[in-house]
PQR file of N, CA, C, O and H, with PARSE charges and radii, in Angstrom:
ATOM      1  N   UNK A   1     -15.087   6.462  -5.491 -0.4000 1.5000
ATOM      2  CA  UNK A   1     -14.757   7.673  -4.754 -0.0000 2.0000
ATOM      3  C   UNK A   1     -16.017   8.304  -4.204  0.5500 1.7000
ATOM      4  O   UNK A   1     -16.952   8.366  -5.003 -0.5500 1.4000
ATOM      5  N   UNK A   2     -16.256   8.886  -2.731 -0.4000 1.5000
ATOM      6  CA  UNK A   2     -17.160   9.281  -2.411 -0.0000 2.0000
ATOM      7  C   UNK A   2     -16.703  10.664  -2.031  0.5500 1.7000
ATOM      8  O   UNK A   2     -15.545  10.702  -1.618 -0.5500 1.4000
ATOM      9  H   UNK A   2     -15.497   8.836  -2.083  0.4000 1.0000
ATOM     10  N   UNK A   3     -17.536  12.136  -2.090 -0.4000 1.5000
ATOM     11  CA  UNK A   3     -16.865  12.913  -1.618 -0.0000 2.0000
ATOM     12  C   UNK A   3     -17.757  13.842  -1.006  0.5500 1.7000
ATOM     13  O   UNK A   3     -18.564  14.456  -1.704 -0.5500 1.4000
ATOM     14  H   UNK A   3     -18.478  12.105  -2.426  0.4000 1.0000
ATOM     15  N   UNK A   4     -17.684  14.026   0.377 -0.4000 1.5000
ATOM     16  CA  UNK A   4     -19.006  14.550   1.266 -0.0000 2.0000
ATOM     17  C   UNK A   4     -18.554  15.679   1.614  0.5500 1.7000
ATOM     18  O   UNK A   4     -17.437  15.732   2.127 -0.5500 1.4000
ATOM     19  H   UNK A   4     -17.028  13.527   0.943  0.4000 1.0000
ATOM     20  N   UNK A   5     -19.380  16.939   1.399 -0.4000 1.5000
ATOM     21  CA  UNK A   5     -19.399  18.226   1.715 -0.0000 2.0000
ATOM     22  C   UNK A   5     -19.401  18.794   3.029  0.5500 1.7000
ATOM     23  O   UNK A   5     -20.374  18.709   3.779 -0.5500 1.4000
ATOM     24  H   UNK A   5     -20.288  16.895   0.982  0.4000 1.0000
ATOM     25  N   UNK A   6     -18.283  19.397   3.335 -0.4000 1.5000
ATOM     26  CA  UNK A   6     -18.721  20.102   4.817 -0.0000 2.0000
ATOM     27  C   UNK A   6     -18.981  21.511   5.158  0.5500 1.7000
ATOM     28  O   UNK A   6     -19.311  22.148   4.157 -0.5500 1.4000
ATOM     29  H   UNK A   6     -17.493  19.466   2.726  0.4000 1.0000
ATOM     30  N   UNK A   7     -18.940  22.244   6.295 -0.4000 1.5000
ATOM     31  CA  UNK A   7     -19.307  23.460   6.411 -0.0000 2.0000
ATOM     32  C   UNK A   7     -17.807  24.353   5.525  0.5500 1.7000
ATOM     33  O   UNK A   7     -16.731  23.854   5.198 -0.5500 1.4000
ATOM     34  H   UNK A   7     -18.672  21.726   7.107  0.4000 1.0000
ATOM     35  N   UNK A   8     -18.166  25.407   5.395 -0.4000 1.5000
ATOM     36  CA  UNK A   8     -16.713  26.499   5.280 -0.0000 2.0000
ATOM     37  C   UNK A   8     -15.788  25.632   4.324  0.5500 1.7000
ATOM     38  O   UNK A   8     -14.715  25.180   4.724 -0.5500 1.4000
ATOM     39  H   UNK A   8     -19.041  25.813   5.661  0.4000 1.0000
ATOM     40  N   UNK A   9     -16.266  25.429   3.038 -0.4000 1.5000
ATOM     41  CA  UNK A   9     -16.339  25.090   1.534 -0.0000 2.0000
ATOM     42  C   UNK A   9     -14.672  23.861   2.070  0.5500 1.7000
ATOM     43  O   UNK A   9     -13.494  24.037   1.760 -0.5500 1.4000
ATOM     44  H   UNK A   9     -17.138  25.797   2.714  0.4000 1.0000
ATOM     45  N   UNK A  10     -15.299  22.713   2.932 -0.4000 1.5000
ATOM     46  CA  UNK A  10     -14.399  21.463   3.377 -0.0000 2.0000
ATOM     47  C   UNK A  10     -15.111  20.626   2.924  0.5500 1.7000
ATOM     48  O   UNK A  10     -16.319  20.709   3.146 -0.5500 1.4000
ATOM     49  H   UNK A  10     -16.256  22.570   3.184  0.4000 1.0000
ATOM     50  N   UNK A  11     -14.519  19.414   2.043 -0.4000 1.5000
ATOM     51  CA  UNK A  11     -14.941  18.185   1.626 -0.0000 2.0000
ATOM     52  C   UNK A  11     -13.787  17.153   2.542  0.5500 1.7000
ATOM     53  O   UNK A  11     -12.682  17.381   3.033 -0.5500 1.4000
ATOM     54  H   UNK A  11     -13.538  19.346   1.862  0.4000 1.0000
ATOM     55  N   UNK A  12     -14.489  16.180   2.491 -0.4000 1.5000
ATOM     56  CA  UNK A  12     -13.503  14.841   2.440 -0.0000 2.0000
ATOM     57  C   UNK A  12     -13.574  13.657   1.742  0.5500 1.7000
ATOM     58  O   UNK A  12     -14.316  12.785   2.193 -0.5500 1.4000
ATOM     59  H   UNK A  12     -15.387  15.994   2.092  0.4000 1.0000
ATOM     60  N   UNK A  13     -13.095  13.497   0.965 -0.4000 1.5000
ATOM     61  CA  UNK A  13     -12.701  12.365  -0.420 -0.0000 2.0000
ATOM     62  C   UNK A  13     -12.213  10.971   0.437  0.5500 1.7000
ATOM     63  O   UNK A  13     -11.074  10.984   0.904 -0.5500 1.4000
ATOM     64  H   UNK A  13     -12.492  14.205   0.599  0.4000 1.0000
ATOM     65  N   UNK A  14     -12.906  10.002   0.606 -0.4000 1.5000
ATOM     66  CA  UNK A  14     -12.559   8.807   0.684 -0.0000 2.0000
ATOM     67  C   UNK A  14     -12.881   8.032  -0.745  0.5500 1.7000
ATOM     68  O   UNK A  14     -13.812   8.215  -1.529 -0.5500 1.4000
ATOM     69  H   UNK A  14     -13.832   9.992   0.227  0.4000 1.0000
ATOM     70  N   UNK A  15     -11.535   6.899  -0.813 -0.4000 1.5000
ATOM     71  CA  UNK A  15     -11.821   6.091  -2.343 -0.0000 2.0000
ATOM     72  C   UNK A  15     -10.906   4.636  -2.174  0.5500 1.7000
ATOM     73  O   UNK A  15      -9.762   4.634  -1.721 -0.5500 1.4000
ATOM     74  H   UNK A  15     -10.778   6.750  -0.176  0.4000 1.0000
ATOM     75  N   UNK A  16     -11.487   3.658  -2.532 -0.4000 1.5000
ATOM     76  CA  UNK A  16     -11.402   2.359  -2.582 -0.0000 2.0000
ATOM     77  C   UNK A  16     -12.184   2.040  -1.658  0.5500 1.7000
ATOM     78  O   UNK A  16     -12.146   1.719  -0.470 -0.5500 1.4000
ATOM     79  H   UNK A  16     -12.417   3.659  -2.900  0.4000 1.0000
ATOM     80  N   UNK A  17     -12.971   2.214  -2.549 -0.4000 1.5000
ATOM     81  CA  UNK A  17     -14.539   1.916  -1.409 -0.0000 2.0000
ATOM     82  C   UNK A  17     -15.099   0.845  -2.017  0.5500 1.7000
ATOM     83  O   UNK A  17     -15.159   0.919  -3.244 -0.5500 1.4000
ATOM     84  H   UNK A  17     -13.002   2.474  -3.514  0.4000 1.0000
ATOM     85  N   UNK A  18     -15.532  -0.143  -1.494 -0.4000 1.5000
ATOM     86  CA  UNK A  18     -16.690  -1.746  -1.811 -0.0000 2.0000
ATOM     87  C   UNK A  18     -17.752  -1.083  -1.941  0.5500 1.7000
ATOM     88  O   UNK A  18     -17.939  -0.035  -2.559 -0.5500 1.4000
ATOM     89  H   UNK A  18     -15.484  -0.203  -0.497  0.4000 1.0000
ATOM     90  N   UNK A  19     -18.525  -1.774  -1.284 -0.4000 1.5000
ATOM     91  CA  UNK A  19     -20.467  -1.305  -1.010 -0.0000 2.0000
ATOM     92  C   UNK A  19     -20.471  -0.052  -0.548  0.5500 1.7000
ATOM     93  O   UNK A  19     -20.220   0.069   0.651 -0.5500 1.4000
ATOM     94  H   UNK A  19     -18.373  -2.626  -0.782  0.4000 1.0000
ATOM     95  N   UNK A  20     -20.795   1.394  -1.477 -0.4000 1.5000
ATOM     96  CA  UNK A  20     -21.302   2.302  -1.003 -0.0000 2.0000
ATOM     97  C   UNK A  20     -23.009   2.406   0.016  0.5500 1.7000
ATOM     98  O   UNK A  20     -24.069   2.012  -0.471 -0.5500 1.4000
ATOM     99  H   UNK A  20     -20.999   1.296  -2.451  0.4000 1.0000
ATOM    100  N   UNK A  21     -22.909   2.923   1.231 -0.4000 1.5000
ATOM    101  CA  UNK A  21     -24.273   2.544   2.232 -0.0000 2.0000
ATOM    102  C   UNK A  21     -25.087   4.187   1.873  0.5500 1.7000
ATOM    103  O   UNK A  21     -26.148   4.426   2.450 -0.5500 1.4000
ATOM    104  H   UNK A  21     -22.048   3.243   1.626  0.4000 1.0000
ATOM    105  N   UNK A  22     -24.681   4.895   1.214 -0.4000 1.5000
ATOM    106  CA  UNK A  22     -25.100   6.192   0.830 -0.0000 2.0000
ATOM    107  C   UNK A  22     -25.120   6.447  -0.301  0.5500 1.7000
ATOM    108  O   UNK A  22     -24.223   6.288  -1.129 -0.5500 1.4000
ATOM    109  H   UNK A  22     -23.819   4.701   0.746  0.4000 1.0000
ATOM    110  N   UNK A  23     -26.324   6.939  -0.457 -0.4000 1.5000
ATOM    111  CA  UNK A  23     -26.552   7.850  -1.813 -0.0000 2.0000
ATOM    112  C   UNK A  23     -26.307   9.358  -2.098  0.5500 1.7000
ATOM    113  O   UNK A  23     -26.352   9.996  -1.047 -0.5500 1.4000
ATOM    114  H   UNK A  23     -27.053   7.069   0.215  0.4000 1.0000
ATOM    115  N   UNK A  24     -25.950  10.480  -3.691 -0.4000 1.5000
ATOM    116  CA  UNK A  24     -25.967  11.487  -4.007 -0.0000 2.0000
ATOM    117  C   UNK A  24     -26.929  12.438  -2.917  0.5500 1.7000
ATOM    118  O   UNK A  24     -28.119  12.348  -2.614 -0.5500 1.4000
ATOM    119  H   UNK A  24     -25.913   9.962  -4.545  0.4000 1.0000
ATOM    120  N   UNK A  25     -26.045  13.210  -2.559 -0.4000 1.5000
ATOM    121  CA  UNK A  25     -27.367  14.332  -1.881 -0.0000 2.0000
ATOM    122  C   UNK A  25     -27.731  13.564  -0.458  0.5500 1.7000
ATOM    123  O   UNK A  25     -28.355  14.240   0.360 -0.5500 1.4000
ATOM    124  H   UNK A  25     -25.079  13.283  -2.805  0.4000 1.0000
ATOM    125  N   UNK A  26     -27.419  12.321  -0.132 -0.4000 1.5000
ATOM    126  CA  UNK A  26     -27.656  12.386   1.194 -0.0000 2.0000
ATOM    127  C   UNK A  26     -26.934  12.791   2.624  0.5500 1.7000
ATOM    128  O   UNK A  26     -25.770  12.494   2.892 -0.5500 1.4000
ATOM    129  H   UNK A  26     -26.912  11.772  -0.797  0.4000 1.0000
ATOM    130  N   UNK A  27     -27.855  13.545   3.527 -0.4000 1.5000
ATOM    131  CA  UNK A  27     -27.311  13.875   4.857 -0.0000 2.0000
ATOM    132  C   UNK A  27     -26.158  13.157   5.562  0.5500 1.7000
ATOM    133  O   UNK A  27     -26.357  11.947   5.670 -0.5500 1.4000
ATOM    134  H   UNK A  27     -28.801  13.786   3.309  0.4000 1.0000
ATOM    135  N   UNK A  28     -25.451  13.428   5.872 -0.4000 1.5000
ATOM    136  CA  UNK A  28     -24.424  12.168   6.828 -0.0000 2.0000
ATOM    137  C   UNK A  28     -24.313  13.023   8.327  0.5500 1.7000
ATOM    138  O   UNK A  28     -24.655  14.204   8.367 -0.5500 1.4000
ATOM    139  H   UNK A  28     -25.290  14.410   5.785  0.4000 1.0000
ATOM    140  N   UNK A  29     -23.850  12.376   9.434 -0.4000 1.5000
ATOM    141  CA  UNK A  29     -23.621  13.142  10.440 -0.0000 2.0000
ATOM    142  C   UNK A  29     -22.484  12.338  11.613  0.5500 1.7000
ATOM    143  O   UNK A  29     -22.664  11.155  11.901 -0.5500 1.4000
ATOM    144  H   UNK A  29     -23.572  11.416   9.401  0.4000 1.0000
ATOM    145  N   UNK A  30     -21.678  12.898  12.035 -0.4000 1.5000
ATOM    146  CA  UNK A  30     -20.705  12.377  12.693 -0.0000 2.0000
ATOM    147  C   UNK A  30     -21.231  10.856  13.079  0.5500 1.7000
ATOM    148  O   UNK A  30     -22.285  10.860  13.715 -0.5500 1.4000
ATOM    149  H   UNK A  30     -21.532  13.859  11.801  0.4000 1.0000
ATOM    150  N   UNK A  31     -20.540   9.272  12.731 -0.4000 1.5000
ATOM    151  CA  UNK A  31     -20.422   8.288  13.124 -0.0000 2.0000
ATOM    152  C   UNK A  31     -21.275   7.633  12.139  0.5500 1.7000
ATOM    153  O   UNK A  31     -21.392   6.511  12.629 -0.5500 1.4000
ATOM    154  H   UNK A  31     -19.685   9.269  12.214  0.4000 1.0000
ATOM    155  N   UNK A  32     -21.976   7.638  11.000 -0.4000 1.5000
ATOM    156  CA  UNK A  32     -22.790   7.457  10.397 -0.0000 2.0000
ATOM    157  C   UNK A  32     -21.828   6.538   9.335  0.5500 1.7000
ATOM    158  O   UNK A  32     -20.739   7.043   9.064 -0.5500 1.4000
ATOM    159  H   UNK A  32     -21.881   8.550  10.601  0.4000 1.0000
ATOM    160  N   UNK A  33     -22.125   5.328   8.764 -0.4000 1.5000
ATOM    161  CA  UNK A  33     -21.424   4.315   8.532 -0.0000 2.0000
ATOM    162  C   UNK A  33     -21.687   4.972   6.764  0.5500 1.7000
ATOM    163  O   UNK A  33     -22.882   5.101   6.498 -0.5500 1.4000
ATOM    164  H   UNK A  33     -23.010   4.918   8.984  0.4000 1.0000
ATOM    165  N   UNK A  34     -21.022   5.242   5.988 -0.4000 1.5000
ATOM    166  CA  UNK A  34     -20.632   5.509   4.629 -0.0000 2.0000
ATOM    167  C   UNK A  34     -20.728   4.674   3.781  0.5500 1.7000
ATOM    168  O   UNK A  34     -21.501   4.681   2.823 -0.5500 1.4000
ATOM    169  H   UNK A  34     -20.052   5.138   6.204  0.4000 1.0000
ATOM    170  N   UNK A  35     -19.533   3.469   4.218 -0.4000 1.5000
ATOM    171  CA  UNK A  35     -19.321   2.327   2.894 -0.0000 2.0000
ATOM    172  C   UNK A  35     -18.096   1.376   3.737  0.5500 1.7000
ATOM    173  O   UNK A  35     -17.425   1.469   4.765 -0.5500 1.4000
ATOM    174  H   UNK A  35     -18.905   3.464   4.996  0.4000 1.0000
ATOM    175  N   UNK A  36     -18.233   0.676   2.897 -0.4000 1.5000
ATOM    176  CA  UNK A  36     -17.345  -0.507   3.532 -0.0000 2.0000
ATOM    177  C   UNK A  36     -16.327  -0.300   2.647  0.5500 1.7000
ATOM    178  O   UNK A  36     -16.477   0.382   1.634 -0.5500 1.4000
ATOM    179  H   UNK A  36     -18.779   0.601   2.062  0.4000 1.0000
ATOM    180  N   UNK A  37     -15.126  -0.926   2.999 -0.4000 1.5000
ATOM    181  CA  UNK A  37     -13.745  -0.935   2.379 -0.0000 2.0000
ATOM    182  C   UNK A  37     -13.688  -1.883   1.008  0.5500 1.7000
ATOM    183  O   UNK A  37     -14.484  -2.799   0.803 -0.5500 1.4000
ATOM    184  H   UNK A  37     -15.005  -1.480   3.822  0.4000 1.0000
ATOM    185  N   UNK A  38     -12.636  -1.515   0.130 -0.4000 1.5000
ATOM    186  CA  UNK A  38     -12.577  -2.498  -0.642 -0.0000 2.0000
ATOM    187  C   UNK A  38     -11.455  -3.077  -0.872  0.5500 1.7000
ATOM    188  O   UNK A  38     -10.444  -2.722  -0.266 -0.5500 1.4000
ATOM    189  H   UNK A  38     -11.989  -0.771   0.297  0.4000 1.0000
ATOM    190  N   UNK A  39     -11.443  -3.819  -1.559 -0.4000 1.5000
ATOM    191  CA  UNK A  39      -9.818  -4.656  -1.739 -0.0000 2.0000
ATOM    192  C   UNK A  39      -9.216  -4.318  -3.182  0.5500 1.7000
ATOM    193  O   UNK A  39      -9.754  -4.166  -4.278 -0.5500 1.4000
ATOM    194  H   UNK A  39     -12.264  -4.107  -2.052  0.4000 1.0000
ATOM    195  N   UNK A  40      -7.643  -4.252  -2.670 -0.4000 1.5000
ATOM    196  CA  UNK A  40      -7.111  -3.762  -3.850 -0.0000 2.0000
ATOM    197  C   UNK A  40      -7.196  -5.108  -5.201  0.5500 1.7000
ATOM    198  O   UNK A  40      -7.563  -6.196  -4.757 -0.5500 1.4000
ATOM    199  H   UNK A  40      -7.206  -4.376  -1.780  0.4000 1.0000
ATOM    200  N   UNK A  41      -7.002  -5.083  -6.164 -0.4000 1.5000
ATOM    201  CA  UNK A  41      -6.788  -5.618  -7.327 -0.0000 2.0000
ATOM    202  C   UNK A  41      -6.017  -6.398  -7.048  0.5500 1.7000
ATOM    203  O   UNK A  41      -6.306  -7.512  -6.610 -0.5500 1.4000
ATOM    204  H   UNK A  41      -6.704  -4.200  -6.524  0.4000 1.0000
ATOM    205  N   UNK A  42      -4.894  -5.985  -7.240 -0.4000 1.5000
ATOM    206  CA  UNK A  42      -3.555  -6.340  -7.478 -0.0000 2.0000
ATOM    207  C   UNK A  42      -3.099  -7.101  -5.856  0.5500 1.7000
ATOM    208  O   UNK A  42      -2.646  -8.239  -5.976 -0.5500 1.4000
ATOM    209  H   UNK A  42      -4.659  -5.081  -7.596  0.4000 1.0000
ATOM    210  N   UNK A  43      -3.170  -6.681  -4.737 -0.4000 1.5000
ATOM    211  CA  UNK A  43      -2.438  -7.511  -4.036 -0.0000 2.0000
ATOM    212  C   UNK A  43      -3.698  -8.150  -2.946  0.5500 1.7000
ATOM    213  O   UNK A  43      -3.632  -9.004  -2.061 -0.5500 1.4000
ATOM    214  H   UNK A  43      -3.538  -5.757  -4.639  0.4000 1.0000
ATOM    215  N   UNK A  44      -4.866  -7.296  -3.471 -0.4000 1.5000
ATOM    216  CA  UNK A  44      -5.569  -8.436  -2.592 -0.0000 2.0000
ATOM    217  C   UNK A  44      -6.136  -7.684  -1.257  0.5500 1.7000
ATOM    218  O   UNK A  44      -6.940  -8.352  -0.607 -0.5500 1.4000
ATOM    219  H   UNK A  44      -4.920  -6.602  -4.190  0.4000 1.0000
ATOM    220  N   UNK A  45      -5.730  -5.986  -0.615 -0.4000 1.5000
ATOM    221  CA  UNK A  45      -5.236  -6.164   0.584 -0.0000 2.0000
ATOM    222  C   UNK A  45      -6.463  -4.692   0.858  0.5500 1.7000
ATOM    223  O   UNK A  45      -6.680  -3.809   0.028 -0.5500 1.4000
ATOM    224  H   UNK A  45      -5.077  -5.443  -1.143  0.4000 1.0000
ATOM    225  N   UNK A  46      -7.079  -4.805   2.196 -0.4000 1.5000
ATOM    226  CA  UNK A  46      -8.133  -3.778   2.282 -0.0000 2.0000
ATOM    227  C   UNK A  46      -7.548  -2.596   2.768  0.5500 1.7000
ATOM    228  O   UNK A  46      -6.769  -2.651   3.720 -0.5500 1.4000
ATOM    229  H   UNK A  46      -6.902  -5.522   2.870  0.4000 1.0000
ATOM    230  N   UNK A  47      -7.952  -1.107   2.003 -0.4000 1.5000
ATOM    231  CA  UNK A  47      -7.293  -0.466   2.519 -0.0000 2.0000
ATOM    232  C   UNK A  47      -7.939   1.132   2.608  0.5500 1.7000
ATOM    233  O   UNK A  47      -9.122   0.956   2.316 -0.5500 1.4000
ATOM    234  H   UNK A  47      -8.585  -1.063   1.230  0.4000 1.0000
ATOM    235  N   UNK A  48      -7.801   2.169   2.792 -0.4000 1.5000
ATOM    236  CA  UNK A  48      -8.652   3.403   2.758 -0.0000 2.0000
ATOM    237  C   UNK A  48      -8.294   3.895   2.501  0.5500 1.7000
ATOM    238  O   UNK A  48      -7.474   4.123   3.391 -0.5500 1.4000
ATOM    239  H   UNK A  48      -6.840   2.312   3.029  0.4000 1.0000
ATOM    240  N   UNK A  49      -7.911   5.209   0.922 -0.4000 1.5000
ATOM    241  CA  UNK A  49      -7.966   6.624   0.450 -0.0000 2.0000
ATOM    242  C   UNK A  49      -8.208   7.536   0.948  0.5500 1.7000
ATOM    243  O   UNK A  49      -8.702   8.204   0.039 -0.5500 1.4000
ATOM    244  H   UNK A  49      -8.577   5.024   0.199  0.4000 1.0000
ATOM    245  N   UNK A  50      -8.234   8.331   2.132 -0.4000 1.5000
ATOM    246  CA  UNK A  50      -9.105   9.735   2.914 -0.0000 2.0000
ATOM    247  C   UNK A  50      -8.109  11.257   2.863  0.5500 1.7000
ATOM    248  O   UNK A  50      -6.933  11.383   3.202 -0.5500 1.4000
ATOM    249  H   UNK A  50      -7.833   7.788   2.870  0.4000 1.0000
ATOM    250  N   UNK A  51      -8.761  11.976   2.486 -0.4000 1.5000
ATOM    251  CA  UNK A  51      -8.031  13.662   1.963 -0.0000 2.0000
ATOM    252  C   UNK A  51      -9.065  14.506   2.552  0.5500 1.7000
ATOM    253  O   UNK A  51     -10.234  14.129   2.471 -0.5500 1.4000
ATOM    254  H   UNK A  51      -9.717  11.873   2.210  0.4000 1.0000
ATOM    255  N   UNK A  52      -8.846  15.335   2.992 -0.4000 1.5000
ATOM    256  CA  UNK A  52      -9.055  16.780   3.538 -0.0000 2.0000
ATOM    257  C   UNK A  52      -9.148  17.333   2.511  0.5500 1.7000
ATOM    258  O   UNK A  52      -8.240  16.963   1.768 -0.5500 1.4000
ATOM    259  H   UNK A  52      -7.897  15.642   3.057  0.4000 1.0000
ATOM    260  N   UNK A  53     -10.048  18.340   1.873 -0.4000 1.5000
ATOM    261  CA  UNK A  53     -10.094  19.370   0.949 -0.0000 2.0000
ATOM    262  C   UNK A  53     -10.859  20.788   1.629  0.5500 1.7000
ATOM    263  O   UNK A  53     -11.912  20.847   2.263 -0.5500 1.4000
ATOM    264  H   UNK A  53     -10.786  18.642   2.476  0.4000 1.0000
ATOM    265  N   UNK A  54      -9.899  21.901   1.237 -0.4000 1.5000
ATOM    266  CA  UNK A  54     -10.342  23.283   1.799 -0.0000 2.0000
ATOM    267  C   UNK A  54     -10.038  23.965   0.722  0.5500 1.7000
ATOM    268  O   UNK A  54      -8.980  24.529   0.441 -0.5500 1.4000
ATOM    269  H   UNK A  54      -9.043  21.853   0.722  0.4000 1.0000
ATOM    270  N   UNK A  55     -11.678  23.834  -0.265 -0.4000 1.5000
ATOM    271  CA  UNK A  55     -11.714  24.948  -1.367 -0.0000 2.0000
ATOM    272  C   UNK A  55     -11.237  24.454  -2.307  0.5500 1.7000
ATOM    273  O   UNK A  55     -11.150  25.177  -3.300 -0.5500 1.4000
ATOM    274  H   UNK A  55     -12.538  23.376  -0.037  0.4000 1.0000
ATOM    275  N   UNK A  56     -10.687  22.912  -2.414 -0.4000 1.5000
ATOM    276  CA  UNK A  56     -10.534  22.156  -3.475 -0.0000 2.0000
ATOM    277  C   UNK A  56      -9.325  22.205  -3.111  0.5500 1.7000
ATOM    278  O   UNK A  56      -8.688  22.258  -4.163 -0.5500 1.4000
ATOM    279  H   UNK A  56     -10.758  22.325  -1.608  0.4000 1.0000
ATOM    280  N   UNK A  57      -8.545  22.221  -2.162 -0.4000 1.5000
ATOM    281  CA  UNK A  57      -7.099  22.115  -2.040 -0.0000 2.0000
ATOM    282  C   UNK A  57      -6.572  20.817  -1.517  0.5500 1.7000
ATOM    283  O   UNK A  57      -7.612  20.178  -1.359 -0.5500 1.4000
ATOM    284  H   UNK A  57      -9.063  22.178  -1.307  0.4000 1.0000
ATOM    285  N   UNK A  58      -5.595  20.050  -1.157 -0.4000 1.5000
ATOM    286  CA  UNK A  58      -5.888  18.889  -0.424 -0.0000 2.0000
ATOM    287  C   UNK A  58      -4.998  19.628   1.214  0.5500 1.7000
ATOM    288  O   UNK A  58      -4.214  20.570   1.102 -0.5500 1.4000
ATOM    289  H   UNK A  58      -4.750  20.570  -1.286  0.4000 1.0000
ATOM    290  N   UNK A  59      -5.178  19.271   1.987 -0.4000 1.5000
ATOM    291  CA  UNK A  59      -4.677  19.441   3.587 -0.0000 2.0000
ATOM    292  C   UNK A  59      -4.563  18.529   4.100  0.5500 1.7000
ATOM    293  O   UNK A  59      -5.191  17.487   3.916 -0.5500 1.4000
ATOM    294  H   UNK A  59      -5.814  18.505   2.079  0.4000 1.0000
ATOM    295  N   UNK A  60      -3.454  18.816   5.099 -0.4000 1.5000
ATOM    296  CA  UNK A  60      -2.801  17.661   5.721 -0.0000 2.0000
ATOM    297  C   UNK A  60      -4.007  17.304   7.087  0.5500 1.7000
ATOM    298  O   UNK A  60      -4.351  17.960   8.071 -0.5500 1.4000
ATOM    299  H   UNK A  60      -2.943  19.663   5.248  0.4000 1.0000
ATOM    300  N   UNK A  61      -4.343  16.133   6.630 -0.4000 1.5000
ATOM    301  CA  UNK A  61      -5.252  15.675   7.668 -0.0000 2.0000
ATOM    302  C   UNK A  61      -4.861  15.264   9.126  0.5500 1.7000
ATOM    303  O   UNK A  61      -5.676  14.735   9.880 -0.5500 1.4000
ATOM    304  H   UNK A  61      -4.063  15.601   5.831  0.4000 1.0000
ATOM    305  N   UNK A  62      -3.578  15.534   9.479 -0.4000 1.5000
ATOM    306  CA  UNK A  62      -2.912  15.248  10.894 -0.0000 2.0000
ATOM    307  C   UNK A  62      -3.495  16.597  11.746  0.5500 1.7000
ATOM    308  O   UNK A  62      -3.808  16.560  12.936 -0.5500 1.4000
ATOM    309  H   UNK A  62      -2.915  15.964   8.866  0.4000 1.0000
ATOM    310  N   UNK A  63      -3.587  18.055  10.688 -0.4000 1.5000
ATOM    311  CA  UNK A  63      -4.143  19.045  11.564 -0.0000 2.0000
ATOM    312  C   UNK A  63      -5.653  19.075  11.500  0.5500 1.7000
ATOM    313  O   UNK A  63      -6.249  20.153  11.503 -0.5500 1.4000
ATOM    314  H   UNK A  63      -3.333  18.086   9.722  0.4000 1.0000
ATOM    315  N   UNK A  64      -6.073  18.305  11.461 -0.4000 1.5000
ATOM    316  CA  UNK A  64      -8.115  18.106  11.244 -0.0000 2.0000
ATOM    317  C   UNK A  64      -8.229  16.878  12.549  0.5500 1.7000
ATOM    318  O   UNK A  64      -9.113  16.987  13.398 -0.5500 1.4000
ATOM    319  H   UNK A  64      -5.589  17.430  11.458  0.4000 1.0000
ATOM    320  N   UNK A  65      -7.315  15.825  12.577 -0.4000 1.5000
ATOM    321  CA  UNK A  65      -8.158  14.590  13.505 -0.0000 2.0000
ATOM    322  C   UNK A  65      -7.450  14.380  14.761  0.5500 1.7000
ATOM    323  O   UNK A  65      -6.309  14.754  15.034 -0.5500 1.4000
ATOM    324  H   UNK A  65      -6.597  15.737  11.887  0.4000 1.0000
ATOM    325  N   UNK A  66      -8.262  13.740  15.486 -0.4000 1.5000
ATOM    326  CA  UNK A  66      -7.699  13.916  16.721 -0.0000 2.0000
ATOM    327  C   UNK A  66      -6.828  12.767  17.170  0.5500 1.7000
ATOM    328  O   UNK A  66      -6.266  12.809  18.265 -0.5500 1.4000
ATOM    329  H   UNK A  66      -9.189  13.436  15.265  0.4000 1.0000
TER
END
């Protein structure tokens, strides 16, 4: 699980992650490559975890992306 801090107390939690490309405490900035995907256990199949958090809440990420 990786979970990167944004302005106006917003995180976003991505998880089933392979090779993390970032470390604790580092900068990220729009387009900046994170981590590569990983494969599930059980069926084998690559896939992505991603949540919106505002203040530790989770939000529907359909009203955040374009």
């Amino acid at each position: 699980t990786m979970i990167i801090k944004h302005e106006d107390s917003y995180t976003t939690v991505y998880t089933n992650l392979g090779c993390r490309m970032r470390e604790v405490d580092d900068k990220v900035r729009k387009g900046d490559k994170i981590a590569l995907l990983g494969k599930s256990e059980k069926k084998g199949e690559v896939y992505l975890c991603f949540e919106i958090r505002h203040k530790n809440e989770a939000r529907n990420p359909l009203f955040f992306l374009p």
